[in-house]
SEGU-455725 format. One line per 8 residues: number of its first residue (from 1); their letters; for each residue x, y, z negated of C-alpha. Coordinates in Angstrom, 3 decimals. Each point is the difference from the previous one (the first is absolute). Layout:
residues N
NUM) a) X/Y/Z ~ ...
This chain:
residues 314
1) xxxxxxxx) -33.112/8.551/-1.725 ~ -0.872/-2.222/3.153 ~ 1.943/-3.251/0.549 ~ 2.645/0.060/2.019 ~ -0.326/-3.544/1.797 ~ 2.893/-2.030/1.961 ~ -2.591/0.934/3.297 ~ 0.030/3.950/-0.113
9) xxxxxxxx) 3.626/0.055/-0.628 ~ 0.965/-2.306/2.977 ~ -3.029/2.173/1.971 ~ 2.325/3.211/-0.825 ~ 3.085/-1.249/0.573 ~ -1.054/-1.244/3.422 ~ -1.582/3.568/0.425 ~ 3.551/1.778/-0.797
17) xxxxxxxx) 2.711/-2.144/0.119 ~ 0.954/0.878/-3.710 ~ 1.588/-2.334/-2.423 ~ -2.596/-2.358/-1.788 ~ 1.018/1.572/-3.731 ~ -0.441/3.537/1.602 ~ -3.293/-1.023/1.410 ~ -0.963/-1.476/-3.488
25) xxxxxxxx) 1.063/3.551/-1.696 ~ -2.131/1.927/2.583 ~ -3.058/-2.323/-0.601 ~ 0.510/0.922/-3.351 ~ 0.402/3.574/-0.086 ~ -2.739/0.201/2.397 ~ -2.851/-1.783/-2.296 ~ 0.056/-2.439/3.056
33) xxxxxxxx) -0.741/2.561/2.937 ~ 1.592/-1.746/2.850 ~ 0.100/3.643/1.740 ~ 1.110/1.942/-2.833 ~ 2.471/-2.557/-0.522 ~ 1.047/0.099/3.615 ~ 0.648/4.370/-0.743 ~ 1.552/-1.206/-3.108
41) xxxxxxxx) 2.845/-1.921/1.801 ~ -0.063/2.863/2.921 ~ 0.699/2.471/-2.807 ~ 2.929/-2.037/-1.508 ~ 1.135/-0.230/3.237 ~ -0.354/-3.878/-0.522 ~ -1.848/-0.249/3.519 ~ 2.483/1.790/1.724
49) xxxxxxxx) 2.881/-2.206/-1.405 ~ -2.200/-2.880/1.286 ~ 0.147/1.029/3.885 ~ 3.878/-0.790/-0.275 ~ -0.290/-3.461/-1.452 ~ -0.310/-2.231/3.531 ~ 3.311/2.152/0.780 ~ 2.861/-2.095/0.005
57) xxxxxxxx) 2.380/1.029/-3.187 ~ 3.724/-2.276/0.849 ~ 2.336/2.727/-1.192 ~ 0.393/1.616/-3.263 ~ 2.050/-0.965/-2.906 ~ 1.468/-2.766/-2.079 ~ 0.402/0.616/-3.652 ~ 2.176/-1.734/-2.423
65) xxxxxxxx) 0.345/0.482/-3.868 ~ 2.126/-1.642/-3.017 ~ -1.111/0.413/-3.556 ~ 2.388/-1.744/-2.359 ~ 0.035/-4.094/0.772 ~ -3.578/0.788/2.764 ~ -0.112/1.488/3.278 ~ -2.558/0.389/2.533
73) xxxxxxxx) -0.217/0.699/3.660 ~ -2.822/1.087/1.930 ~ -1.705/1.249/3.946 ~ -1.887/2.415/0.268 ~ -0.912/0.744/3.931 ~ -0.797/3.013/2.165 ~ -0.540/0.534/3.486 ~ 3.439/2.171/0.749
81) xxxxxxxx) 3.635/-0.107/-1.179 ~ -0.693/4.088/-0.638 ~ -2.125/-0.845/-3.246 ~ 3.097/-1.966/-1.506 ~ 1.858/3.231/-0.327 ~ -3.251/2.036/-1.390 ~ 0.946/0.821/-3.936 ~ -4.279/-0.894/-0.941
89) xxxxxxxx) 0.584/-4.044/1.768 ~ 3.581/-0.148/-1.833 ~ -1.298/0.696/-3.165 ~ -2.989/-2.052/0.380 ~ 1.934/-2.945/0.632 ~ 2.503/0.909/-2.605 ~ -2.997/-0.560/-2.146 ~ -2.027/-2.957/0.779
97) xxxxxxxx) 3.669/-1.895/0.239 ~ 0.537/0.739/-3.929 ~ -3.987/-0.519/-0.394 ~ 0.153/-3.538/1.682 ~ 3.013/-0.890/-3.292 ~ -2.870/0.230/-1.990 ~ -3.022/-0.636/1.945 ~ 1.382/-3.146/1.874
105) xxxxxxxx) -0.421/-1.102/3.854 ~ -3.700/-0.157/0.708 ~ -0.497/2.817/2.408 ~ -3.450/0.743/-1.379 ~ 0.778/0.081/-3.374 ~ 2.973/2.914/0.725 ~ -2.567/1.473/1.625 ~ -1.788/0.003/-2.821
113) xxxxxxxx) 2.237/1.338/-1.978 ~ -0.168/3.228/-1.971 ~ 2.710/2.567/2.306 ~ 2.111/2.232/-2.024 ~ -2.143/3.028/0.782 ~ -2.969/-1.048/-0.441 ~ -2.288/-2.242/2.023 ~ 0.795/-3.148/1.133
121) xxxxxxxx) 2.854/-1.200/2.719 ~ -2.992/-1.032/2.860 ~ -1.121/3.971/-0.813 ~ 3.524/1.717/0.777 ~ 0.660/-2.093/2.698 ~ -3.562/1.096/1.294 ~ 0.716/3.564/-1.140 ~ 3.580/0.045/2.179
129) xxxxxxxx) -1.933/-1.592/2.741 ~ -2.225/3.134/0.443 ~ 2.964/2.268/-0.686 ~ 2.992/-1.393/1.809 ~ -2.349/-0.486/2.924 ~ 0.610/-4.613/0.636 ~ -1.191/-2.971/-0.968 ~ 2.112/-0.843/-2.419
137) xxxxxxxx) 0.001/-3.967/-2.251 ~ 1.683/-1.592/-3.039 ~ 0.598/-3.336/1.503 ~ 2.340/-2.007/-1.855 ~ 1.326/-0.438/-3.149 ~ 2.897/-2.522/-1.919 ~ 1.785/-0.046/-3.471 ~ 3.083/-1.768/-1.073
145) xxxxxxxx) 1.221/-0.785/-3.495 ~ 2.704/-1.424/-1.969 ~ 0.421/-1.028/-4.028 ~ 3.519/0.713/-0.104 ~ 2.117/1.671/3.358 ~ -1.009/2.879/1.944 ~ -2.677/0.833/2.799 ~ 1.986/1.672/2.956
153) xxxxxxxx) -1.416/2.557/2.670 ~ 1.031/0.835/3.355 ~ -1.702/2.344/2.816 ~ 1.086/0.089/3.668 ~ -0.641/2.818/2.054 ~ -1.065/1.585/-3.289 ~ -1.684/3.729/0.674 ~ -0.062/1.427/-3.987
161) xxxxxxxx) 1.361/-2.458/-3.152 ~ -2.077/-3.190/-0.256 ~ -1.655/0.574/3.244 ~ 0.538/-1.096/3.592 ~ -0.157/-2.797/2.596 ~ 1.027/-3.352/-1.238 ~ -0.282/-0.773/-3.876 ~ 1.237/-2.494/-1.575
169) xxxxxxxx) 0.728/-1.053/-4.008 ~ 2.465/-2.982/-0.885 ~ -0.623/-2.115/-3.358 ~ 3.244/-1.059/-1.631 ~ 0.163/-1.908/-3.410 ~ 3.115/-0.238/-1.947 ~ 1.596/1.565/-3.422 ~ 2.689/1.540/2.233
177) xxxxxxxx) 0.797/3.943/-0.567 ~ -2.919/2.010/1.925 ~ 2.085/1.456/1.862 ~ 1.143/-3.031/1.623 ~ -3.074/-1.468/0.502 ~ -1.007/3.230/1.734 ~ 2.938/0.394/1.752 ~ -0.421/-3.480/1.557
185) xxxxxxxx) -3.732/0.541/0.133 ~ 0.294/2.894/2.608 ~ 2.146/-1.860/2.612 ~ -2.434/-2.507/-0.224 ~ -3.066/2.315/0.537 ~ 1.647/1.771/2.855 ~ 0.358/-4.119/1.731 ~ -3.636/-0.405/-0.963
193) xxxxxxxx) -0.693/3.578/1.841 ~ 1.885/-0.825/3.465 ~ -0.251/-3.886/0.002 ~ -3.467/-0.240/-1.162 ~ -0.237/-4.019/-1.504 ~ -3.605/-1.271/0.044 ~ 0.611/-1.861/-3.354 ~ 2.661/-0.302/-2.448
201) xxxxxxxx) 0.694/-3.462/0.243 ~ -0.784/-2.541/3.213 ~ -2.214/-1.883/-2.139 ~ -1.870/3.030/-0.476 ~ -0.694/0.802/3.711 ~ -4.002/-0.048/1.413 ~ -0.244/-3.525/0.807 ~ -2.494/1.857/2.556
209) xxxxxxxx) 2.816/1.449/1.591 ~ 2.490/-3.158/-0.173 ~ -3.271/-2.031/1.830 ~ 0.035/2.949/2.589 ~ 3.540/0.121/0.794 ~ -0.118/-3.853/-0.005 ~ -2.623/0.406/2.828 ~ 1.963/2.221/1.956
217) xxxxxxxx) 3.505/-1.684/-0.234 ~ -2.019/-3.164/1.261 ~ -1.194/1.248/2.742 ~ 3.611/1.594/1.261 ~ 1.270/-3.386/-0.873 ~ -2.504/-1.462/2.243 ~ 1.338/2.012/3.069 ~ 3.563/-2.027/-0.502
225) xxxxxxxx) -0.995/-3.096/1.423 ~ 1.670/-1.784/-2.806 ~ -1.273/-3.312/-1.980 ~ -2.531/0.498/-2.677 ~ 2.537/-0.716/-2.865 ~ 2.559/2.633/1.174 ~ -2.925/2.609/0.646 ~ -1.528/-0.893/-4.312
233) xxxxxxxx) 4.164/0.612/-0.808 ~ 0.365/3.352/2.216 ~ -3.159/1.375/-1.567 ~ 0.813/-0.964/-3.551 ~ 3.219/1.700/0.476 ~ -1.535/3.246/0.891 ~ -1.942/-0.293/-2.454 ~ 2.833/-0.468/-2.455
241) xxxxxxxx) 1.744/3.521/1.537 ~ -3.763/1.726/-0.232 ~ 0.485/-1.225/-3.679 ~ 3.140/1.387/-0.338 ~ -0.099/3.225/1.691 ~ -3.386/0.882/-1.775 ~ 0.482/-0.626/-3.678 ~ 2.031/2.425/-2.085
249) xxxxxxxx) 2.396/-2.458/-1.695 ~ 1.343/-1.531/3.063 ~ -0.067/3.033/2.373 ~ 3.621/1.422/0.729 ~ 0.495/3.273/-2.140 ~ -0.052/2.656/2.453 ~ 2.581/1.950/-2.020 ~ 2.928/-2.590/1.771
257) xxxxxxxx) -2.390/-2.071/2.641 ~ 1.359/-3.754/-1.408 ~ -0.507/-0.354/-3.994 ~ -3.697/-1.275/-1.180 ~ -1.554/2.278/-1.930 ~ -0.117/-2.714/-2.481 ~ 3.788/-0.201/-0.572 ~ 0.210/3.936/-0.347
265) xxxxxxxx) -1.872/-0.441/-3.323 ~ 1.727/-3.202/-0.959 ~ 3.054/2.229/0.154 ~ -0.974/2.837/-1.399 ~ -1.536/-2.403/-2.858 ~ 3.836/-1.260/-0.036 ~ 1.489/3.553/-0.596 ~ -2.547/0.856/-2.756
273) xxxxxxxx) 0.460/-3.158/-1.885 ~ -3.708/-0.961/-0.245 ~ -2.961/-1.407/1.957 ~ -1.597/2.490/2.190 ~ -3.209/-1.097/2.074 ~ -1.429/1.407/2.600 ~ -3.765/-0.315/-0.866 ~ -2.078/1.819/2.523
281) xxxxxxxx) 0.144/2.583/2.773 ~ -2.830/1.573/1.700 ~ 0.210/2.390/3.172 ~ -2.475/2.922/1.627 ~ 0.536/0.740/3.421 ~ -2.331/3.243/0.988 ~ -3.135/-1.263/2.073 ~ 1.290/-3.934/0.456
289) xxxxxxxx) -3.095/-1.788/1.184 ~ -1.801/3.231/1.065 ~ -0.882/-0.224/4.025 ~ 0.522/3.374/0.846 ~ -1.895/2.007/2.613 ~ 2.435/0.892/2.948 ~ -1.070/3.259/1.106 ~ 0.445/1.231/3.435
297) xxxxxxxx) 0.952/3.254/-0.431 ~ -0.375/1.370/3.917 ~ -3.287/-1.629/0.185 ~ -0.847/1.826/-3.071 ~ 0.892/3.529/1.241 ~ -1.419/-1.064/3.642 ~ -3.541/-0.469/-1.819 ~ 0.047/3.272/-2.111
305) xxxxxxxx) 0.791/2.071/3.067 ~ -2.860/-2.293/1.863 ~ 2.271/-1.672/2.804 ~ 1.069/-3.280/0.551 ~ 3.201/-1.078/-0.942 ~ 2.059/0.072/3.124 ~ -1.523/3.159/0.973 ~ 2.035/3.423/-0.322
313) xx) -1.544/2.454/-2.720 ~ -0.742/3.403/1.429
């Protein structure tokens, strides 16, 4: 069998477009025939897929999953809200989220993972690329755990169970009755969902992001006209509301606008009779930090039918 070298597979991705492990497997089924591999990934329809990946995938779906005291959330990205309600893209997303419990966060490694009917999850996801018709990607993944309390889910805009537009899981440790916990749990995911905290705690904020804000409330402050001590105090009191406003435990629960989310759990730790933390959080929002291609949809139809955009169509 010929070698397959770092050099032809890079040569045959660049050729096609396909995914370096799919280039690897042609190589290999091919003996090393760069054009027999190239048919190889035409016939799998690997090539094909491959055209779609520059497309610009910032819908889809976000999935979330709870297994006992573990749950896991996950993105996985197409180029139209019309795949999220396709029954193939549910179920594959269904899937990788209960894979990634087991298989972790690393997006390559859940790609390579072994999917449920055989192949791997980079395969099927190449396989309902070709079939569904868009560039479709598994872009993020997170997991949340707990020793003793309960792991709670919540989906907004949700389009089938586990599956929708914002994800998000709350951690919560305590001995209290599940149900409690849980009960407690789901308020507090459904906050997370429409008041979106960047950390759970102030001290836990980018300090990136405090250094940014800093800059910007300095130069507002700067506009004032006032003395160089009151401009350092009227920036580190923004600061202190960013702070605030931004971290779970101090943000007002948005169930009655004015209680911190932190005394919500010191009461409901108060009812129970025993500690209850809450330990972590994390949140999926479908396609944050994608820059999305605004399409103009006249000029679009002016082009197919060959005139300019302001011109009438005969």
């Amino acid at each position: 069998m010929a070698e397959i070298t770092a050099a032809s597979v890079k040569e045959l991705r660049e050729r096609t477009g396909a995914g370096m492990m799919d280039c690897k497997k042609a190589l290999a089924e091919t003996n090393g025939d760069m054009e027999a591999a190239i048919d190889w990934l035409r016939a799998k329809g690997l090539s094909a897929a491959a055209k779609k990946a520059g497309r610009t995938a910032a819908e889809g779906l976000v999935g979330v999953v709870v297994e006992g005291n573990r749950g896991a959330v996950i993105e996985v990205n197409s180029e139209t809200d019309f795949v999220a309600k396709n029954e193939l893209f549910q179920d594959f997303v269904r899937n990788v989220a209960k894979l990634s419990l087991a298989h972790g966060t690393d997006i390559e490694a859940l790609g390579n993972a072994a999917y449920p009917d055989g192949g791997t999850v980079t395969e099927k996801l190449t396989d309902n690329i070709s079939k569904i018709g868009e560039n479709q990607s598994l872009r993020r993944a997170a997991i949340l755990d707990v020793n003793q309390g309960v792991i709670v889910p919540y989906v907004h805009n949700q389009v089938a169970p586990g599956l929708g537009k914002i994800g998000v899981l709350v951690a919560l440790e305590s001995d209290a009755p599940a149900d409690t916990l849980t009960a407690l749990g789901k308020q507090i995911a459904m906050h997370v969902a429409a008041a979106n905290p960047l950390a759970l705690n102030a001290d836990d904020l980018d300090p990136a992001l405090i250094e940014r804000e800093r800059s910007v409330a300095m130069e507002k402050a700067k506009d004032s006209g006032k003395p160089q001590n009151i401009i350092e105090k009227m920036v580190e009191g923004g600061l202190g509301k960013f702070r605030k406003e931004n971290a779970l435990l101090s943000q007002l629960f948005v169930m009655d606008g004015k209680t911190p989310v932190s005394d919500v759990v010191a009461q409901a730790a108060k009812d129970a009779g025993t500690a209850i933390t809450l330990a972590q959080f994390v949140r999926f929002q479908l396609g944050e930090g994608i820059e999305k291609k605004q399409d103009d949809f006249a000029a679009e139809v002016a082009a197919a039918a060959g005139v300019k955009k302001d011109e009438p169509v005969a």
